[in-house]
PDB file of N, H, CA, C and O in Angstrom:
ATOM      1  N   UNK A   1       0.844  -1.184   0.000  1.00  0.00           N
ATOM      2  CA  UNK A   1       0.000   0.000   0.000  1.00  0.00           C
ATOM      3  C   UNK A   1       0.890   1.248   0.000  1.00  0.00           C
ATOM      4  O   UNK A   1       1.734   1.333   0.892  1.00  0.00           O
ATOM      5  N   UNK A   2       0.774   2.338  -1.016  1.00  0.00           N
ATOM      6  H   UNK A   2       0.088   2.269  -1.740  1.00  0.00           H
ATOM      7  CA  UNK A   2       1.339   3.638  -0.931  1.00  0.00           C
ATOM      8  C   UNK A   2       0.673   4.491  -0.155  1.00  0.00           C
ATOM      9  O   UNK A   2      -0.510   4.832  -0.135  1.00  0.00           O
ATOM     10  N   UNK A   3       2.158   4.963   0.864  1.00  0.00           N
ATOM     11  H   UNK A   3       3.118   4.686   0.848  1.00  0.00           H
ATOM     12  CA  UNK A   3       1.913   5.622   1.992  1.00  0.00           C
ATOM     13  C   UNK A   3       1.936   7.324   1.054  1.00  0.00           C
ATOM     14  O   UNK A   3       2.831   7.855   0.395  1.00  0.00           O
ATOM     15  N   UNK A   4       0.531   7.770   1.391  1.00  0.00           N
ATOM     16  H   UNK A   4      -0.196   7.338   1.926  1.00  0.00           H
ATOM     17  CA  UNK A   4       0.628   9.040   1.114  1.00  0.00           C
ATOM     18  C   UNK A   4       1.522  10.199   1.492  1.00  0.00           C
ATOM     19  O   UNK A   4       1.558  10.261   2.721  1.00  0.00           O
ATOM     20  N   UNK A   5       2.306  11.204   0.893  1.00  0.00           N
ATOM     21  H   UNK A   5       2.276  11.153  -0.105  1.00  0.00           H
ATOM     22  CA  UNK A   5       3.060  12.119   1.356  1.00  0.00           C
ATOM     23  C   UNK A   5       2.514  13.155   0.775  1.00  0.00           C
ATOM     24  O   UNK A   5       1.857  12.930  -0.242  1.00  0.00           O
ATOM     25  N   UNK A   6       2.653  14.706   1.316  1.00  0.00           N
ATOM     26  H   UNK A   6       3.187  14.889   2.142  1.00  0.00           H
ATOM     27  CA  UNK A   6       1.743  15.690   1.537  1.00  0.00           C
ATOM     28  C   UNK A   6       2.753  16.017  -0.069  1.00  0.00           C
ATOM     29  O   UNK A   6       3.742  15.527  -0.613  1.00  0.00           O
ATOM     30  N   UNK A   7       1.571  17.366  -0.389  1.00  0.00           N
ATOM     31  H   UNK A   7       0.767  17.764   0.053  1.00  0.00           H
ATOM     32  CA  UNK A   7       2.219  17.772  -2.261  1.00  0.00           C
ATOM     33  C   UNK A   7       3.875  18.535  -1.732  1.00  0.00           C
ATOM     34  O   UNK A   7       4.936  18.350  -2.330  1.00  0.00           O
ATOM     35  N   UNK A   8       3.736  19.185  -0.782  1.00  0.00           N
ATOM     36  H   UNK A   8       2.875  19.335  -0.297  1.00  0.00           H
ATOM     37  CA  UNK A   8       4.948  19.660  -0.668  1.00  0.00           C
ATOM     38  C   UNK A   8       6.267  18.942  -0.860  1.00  0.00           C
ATOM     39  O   UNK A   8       7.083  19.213  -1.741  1.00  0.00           O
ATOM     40  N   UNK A   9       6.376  18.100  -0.039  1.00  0.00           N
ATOM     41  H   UNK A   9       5.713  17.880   0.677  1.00  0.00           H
ATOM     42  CA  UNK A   9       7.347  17.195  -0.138  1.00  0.00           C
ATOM     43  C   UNK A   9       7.449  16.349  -1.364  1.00  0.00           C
ATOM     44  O   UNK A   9       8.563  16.073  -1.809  1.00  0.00           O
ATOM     45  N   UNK A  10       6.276  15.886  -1.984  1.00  0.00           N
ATOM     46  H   UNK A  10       5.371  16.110  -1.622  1.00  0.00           H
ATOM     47  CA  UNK A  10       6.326  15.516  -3.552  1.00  0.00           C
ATOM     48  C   UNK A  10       6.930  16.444  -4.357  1.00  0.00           C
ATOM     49  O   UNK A  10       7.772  16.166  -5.211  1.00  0.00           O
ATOM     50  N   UNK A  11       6.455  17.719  -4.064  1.00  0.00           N
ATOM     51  H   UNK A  11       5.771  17.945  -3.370  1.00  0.00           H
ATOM     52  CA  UNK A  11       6.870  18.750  -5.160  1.00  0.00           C
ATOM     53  C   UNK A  11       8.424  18.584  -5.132  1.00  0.00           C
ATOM     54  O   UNK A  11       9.148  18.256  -6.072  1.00  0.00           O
ATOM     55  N   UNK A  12       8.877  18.971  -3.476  1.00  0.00           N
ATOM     56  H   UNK A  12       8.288  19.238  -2.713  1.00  0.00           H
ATOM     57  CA  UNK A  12      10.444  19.154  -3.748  1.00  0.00           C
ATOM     58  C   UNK A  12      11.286  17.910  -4.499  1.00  0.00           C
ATOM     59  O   UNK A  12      12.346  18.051  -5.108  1.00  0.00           O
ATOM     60  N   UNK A  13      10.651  16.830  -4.330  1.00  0.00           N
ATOM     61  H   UNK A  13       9.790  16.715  -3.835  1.00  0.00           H
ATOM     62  CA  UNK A  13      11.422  15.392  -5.191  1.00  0.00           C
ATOM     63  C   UNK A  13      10.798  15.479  -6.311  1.00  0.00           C
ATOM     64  O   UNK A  13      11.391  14.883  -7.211  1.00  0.00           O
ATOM     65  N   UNK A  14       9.853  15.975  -6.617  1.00  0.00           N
ATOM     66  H   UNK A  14       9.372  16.459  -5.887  1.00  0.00           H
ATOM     67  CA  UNK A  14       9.582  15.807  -7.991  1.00  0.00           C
ATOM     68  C   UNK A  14      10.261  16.568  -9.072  1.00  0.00           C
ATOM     69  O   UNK A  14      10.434  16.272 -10.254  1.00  0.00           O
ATOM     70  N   UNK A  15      10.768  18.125  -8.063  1.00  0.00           N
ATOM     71  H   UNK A  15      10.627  18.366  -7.102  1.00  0.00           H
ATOM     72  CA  UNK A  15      11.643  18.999  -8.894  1.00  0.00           C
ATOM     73  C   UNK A  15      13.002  18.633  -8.923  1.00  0.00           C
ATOM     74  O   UNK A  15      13.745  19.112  -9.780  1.00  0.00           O
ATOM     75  N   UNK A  16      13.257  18.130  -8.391  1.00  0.00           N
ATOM     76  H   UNK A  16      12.653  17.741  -7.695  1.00  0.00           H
ATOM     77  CA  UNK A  16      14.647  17.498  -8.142  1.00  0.00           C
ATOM     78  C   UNK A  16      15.207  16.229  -8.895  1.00  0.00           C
ATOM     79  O   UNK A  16      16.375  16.020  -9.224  1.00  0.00           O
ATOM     80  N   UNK A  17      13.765  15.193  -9.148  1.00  0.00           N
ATOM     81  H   UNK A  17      12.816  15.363  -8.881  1.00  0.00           H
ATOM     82  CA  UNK A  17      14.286  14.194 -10.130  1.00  0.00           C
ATOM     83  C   UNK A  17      13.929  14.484 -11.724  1.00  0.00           C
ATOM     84  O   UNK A  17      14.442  13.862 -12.654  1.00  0.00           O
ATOM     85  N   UNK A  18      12.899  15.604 -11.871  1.00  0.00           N
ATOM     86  H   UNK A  18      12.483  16.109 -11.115  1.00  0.00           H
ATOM     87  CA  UNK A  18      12.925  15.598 -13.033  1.00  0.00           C
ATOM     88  C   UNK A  18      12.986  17.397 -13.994  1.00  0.00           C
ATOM     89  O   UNK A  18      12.438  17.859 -14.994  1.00  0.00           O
ATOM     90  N   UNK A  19      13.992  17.911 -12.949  1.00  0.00           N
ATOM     91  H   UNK A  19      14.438  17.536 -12.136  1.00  0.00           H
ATOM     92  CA  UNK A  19      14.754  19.097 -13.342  1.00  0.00           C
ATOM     93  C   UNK A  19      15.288  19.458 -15.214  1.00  0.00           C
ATOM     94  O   UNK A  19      15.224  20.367 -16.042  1.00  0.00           O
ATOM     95  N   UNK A  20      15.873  17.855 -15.055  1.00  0.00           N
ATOM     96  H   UNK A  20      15.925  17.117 -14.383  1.00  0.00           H
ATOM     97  CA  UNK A  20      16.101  17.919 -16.660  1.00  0.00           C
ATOM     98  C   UNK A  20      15.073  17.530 -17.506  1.00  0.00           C
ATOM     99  O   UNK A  20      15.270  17.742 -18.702  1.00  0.00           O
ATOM    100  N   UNK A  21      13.996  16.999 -17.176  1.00  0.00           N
ATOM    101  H   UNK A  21      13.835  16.826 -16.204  1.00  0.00           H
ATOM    102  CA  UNK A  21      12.984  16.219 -17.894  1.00  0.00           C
ATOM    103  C   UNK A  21      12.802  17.503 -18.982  1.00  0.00           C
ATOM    104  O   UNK A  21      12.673  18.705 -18.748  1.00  0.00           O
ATOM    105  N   UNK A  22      12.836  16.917 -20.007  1.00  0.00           N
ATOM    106  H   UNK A  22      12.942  15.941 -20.198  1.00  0.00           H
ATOM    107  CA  UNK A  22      12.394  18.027 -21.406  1.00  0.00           C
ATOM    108  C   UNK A  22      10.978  17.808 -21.445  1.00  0.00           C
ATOM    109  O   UNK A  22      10.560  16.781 -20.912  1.00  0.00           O
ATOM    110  N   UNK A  23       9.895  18.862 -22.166  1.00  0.00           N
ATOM    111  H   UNK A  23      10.234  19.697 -22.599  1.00  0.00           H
ATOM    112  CA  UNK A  23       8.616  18.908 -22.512  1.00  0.00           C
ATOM    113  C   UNK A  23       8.854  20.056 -23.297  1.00  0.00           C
ATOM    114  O   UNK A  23       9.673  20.975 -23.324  1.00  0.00           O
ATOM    115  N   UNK A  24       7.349  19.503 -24.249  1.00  0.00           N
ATOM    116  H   UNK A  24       6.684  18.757 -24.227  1.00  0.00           H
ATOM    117  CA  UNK A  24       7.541  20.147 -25.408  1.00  0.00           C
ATOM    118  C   UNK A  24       6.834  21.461 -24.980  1.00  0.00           C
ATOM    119  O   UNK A  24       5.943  21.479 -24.130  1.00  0.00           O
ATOM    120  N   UNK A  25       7.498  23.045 -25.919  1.00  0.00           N
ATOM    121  H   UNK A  25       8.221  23.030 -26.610  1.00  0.00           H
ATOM    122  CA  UNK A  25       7.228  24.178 -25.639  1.00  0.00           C
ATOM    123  C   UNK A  25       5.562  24.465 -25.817  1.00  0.00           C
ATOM    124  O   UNK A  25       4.970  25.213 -25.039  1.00  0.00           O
ATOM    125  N   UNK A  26       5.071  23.964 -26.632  1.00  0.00           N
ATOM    126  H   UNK A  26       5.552  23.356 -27.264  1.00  0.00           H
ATOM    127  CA  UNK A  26       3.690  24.155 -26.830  1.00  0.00           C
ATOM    128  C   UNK A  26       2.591  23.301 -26.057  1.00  0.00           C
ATOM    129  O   UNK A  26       1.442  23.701 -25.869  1.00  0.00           O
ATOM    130  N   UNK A  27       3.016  22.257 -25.698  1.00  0.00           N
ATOM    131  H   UNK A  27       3.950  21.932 -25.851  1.00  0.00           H
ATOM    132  CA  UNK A  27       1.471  21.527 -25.708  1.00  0.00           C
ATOM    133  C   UNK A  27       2.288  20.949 -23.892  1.00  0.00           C
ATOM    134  O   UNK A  27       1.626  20.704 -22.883  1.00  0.00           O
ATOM    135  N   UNK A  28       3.535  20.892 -23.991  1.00  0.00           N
ATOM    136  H   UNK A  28       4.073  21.091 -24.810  1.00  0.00           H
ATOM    137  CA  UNK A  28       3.990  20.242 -22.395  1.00  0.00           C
ATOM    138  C   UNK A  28       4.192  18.945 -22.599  1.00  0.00           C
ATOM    139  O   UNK A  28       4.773  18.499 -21.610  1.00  0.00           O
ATOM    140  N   UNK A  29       3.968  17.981 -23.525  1.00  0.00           N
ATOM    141  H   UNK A  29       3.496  18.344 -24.329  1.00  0.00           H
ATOM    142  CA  UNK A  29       4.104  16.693 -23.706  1.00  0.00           C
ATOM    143  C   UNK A  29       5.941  16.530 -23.460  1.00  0.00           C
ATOM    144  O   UNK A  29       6.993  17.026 -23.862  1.00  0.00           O
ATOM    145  N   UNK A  30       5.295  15.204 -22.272  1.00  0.00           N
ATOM    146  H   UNK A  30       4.440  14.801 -21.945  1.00  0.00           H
ATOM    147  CA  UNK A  30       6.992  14.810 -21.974  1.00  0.00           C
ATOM    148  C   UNK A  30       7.659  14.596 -23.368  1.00  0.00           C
ATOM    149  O   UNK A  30       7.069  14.438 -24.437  1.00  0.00           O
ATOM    150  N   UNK A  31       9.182  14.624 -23.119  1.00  0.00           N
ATOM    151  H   UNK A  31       9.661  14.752 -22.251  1.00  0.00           H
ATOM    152  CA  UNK A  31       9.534  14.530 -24.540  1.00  0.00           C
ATOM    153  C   UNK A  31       9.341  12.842 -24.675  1.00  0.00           C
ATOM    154  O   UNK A  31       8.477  12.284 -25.351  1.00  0.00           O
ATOM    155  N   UNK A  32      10.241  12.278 -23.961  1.00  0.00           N
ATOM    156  H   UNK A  32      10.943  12.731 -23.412  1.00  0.00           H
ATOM    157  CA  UNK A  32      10.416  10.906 -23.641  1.00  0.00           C
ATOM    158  C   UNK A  32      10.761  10.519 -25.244  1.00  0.00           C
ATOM    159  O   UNK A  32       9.936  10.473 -26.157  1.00  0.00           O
ATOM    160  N   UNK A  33      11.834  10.323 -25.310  1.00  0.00           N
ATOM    161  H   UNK A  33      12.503  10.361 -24.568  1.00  0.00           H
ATOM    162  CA  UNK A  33      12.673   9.876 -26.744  1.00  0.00           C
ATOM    163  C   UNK A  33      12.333  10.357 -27.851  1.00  0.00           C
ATOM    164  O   UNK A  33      13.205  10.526 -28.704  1.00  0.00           O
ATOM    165  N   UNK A  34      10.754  10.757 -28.161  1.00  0.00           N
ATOM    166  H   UNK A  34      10.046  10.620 -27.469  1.00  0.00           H
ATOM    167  CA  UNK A  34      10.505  11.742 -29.343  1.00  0.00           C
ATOM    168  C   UNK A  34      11.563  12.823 -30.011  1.00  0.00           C
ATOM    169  O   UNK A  34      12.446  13.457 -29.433  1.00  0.00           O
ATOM    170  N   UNK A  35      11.256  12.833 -31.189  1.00  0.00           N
ATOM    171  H   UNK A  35      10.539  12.318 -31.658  1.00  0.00           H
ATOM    172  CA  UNK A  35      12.605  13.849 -31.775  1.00  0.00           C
ATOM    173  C   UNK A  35      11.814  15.185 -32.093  1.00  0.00           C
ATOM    174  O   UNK A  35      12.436  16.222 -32.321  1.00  0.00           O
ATOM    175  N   UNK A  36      10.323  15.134 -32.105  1.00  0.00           N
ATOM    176  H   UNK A  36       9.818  14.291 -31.920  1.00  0.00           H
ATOM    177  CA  UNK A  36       9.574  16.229 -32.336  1.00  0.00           C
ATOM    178  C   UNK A  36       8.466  16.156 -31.804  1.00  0.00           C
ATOM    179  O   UNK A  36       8.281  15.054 -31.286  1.00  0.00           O
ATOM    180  N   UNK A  37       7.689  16.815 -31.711  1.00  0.00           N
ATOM    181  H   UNK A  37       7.839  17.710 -32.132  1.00  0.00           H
ATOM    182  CA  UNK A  37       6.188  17.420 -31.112  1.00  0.00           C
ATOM    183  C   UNK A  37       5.809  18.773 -31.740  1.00  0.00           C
ATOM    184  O   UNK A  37       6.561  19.641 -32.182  1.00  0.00           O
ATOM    185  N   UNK A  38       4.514  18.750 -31.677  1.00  0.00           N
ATOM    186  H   UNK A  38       3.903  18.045 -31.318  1.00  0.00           H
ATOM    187  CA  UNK A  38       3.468  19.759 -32.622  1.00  0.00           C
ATOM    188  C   UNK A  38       4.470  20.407 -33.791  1.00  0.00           C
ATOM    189  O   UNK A  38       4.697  21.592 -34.034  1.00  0.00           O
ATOM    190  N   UNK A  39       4.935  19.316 -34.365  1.00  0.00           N
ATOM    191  H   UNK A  39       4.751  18.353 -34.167  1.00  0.00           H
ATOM    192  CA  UNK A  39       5.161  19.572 -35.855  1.00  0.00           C
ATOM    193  C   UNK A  39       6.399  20.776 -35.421  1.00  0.00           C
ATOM    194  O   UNK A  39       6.548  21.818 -36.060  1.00  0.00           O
ATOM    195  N   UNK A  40       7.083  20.457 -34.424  1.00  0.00           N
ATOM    196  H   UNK A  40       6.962  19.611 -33.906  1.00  0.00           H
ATOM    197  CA  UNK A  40       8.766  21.544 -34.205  1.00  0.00           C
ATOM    198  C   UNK A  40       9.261  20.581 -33.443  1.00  0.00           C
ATOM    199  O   UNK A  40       8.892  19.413 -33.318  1.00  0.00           O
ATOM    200  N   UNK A  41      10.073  21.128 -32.974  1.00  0.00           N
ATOM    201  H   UNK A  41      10.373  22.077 -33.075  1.00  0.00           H
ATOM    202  CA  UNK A  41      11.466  20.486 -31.997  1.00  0.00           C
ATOM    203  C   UNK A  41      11.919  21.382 -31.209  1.00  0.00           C
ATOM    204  O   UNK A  41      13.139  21.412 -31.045  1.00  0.00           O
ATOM    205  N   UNK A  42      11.133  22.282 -30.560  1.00  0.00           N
ATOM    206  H   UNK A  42      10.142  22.257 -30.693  1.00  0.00           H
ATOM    207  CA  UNK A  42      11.073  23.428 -29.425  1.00  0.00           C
ATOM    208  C   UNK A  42      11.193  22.130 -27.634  1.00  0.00           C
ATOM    209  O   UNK A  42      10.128  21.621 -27.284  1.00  0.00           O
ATOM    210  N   UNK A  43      11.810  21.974 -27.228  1.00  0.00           N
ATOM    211  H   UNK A  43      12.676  22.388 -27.512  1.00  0.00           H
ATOM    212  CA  UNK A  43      11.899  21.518 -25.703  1.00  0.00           C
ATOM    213  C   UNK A  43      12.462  22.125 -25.103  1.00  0.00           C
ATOM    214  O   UNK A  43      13.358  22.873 -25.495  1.00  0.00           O
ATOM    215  N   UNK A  44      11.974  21.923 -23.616  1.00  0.00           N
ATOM    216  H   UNK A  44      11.246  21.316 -23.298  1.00  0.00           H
ATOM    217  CA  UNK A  44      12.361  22.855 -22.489  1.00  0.00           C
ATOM    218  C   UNK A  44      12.232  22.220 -21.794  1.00  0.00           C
ATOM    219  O   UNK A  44      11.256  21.494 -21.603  1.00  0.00           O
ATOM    220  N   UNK A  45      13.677  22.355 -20.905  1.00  0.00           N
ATOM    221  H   UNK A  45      14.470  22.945 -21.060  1.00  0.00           H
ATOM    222  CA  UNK A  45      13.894  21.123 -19.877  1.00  0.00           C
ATOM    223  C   UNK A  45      12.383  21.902 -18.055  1.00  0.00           C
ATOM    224  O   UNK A  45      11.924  22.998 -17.735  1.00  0.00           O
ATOM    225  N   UNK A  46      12.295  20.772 -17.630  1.00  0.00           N
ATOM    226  H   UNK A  46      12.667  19.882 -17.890  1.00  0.00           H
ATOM    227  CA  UNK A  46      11.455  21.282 -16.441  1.00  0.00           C
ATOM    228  C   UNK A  46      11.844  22.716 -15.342  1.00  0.00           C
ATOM    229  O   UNK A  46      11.190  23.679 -14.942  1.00  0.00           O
ATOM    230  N   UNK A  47      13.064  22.299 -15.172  1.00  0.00           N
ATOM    231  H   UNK A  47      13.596  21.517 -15.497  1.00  0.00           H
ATOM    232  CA  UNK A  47      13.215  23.884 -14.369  1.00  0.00           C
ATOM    233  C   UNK A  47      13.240  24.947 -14.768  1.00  0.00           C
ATOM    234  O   UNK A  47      13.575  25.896 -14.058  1.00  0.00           O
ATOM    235  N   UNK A  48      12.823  25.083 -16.246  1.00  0.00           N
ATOM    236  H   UNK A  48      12.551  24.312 -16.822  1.00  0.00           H
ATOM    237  CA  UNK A  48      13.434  26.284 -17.027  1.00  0.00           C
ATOM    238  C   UNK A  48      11.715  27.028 -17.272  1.00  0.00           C
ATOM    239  O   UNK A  48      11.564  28.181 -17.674  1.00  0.00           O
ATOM    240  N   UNK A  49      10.763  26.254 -16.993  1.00  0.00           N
ATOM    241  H   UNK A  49      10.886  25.317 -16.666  1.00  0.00           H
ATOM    242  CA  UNK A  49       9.253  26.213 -16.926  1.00  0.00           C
ATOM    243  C   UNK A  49       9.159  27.580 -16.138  1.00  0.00           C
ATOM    244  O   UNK A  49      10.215  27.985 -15.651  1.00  0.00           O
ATOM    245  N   UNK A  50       7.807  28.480 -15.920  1.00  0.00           N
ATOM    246  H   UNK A  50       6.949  28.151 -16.315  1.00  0.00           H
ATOM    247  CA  UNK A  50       7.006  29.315 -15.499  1.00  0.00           C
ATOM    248  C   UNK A  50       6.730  28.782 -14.022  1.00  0.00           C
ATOM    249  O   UNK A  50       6.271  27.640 -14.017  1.00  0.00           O
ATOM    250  N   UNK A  51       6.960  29.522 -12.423  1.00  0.00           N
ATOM    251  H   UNK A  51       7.333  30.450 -12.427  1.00  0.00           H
ATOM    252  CA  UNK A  51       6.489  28.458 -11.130  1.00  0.00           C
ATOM    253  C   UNK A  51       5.259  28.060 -11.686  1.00  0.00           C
ATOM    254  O   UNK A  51       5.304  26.836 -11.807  1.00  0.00           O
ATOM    255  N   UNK A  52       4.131  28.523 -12.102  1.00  0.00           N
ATOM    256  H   UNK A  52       4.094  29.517 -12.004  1.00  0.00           H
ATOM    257  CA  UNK A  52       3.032  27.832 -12.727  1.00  0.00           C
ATOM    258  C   UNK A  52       2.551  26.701 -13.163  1.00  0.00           C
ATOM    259  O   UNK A  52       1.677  25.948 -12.732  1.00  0.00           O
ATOM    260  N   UNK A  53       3.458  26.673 -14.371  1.00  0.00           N
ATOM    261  H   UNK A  53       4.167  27.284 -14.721  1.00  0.00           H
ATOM    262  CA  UNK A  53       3.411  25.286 -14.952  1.00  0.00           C
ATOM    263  C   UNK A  53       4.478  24.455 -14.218  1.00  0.00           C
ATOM    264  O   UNK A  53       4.827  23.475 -14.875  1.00  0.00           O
ATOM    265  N   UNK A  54       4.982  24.568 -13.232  1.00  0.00           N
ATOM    266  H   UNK A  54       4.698  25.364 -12.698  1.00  0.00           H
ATOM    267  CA  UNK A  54       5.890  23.639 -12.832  1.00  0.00           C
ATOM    268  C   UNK A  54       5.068  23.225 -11.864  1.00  0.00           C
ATOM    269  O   UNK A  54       5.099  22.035 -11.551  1.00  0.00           O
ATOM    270  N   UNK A  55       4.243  24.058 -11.252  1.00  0.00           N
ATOM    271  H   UNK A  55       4.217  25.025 -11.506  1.00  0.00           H
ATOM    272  CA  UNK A  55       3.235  23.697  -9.951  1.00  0.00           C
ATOM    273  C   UNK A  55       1.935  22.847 -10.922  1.00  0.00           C
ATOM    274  O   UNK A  55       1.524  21.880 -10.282  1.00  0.00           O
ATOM    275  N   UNK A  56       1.608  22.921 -11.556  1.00  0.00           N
ATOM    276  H   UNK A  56       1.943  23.707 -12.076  1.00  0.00           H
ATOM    277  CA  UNK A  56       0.172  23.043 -12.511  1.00  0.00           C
ATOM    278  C   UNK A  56       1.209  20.724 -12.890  1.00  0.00           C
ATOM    279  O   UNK A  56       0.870  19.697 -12.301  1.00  0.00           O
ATOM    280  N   UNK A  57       1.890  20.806 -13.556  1.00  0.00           N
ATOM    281  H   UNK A  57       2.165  21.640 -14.034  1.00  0.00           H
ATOM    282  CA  UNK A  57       2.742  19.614 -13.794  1.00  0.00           C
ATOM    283  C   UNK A  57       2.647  18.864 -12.693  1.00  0.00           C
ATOM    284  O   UNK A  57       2.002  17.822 -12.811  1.00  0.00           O
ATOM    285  N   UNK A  58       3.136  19.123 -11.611  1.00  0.00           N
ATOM    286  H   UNK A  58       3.660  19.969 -11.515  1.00  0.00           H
ATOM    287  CA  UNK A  58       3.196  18.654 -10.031  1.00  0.00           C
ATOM    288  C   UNK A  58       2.217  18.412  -9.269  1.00  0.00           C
ATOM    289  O   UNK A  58       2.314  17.823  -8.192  1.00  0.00           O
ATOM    290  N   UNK A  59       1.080  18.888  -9.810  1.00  0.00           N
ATOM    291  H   UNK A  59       1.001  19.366 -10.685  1.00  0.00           H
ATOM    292  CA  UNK A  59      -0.137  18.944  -8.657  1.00  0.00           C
ATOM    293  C   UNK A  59      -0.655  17.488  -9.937  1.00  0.00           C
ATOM    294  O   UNK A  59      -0.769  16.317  -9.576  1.00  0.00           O
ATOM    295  N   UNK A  60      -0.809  17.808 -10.885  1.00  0.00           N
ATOM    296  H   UNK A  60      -0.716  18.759 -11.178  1.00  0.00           H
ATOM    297  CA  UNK A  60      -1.566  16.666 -12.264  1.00  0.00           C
ATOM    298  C   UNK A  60      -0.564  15.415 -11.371  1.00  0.00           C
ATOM    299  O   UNK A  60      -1.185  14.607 -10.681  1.00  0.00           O
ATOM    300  N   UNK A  61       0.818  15.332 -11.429  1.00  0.00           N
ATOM    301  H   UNK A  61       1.323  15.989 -11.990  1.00  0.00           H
ATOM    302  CA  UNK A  61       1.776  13.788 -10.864  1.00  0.00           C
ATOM    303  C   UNK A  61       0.857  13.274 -10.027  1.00  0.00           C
ATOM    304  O   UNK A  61       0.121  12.290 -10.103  1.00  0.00           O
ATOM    305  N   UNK A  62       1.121  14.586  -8.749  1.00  0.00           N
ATOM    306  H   UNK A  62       1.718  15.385  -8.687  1.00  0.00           H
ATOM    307  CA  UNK A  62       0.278  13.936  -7.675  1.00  0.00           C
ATOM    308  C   UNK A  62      -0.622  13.462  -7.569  1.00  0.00           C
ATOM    309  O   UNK A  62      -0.637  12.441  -6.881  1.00  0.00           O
ATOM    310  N   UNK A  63      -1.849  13.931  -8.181  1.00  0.00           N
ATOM    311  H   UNK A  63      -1.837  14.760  -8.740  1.00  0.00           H
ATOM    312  CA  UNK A  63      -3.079  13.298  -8.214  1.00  0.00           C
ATOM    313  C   UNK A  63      -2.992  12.198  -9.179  1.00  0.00           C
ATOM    314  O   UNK A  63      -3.797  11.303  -8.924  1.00  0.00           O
ATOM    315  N   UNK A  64      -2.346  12.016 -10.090  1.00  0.00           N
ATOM    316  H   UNK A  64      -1.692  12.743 -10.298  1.00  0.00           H
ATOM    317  CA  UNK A  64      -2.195  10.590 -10.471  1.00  0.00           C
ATOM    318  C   UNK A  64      -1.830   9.554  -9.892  1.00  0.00           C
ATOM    319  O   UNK A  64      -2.493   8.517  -9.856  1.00  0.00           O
ATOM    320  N   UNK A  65      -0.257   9.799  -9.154  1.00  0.00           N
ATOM    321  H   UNK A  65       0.282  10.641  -9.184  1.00  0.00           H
ATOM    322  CA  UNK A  65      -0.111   8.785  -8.170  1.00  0.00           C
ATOM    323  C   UNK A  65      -0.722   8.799  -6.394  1.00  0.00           C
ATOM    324  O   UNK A  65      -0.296   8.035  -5.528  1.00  0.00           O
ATOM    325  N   UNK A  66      -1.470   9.543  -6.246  1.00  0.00           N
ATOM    326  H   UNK A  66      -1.816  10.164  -6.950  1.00  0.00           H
ATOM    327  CA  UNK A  66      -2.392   9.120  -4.851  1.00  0.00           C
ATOM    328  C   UNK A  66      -4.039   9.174  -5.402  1.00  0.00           C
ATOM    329  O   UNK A  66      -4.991   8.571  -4.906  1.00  0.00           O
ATOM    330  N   UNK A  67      -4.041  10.001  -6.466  1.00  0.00           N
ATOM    331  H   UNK A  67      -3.267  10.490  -6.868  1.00  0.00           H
ATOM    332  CA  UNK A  67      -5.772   9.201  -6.936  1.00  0.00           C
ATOM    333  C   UNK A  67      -6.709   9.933  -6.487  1.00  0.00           C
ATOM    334  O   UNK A  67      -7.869   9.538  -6.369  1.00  0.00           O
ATOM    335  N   UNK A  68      -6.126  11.582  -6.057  1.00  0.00           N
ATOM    336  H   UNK A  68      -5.184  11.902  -6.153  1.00  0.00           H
ATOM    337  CA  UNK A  68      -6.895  12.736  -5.772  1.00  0.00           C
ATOM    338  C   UNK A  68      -7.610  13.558  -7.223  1.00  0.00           C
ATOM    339  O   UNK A  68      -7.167  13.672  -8.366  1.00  0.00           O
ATOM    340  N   UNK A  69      -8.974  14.076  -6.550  1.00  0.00           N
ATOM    341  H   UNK A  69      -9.335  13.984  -5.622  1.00  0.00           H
ATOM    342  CA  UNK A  69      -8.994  14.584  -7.642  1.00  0.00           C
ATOM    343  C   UNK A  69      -9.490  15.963  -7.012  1.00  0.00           C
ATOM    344  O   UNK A  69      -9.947  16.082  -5.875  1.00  0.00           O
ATOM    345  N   UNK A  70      -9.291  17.162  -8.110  1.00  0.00           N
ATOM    346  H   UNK A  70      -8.920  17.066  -9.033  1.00  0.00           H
ATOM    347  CA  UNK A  70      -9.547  18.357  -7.313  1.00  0.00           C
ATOM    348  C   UNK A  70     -10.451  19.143  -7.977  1.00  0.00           C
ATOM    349  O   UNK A  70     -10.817  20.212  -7.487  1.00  0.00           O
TER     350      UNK A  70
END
């Protein structure tokens, strides 16, 4: 059974393991080995993101892996 941990503490490991994670400039799609998205090759690694969309990214994880919905 997964022991729930509060978003805070998710957030800080979540920014931390996936700092470099690329997503695409337009739409946010992980890159994950793709060589393109929406018809360019615009990526931007995660820390380089708006606090917004880095929070907006982080809150979507979380509720995927504990199964909240808001």
């Amino acid at each position: 059974m997964r022991m729930k941990t509060s978003l805070s503490d998710f957030s800080e490991r979540y920014f931390l393991e996936n700092a470099t994670t690329q997503y695409c400039a337009y739409c946010l799609t992980p890159k994950a080995g793709r060589l393109n998205c929406c018809e360019d090759i615009n990526w931007i690694s995660f820390k380089d993101l708006d606090d917004i969309t880095q929070r907006a990214l982080m809150e979507e994880e979380y509720d995927q892996a504990f199964g909240v919905s808001r």
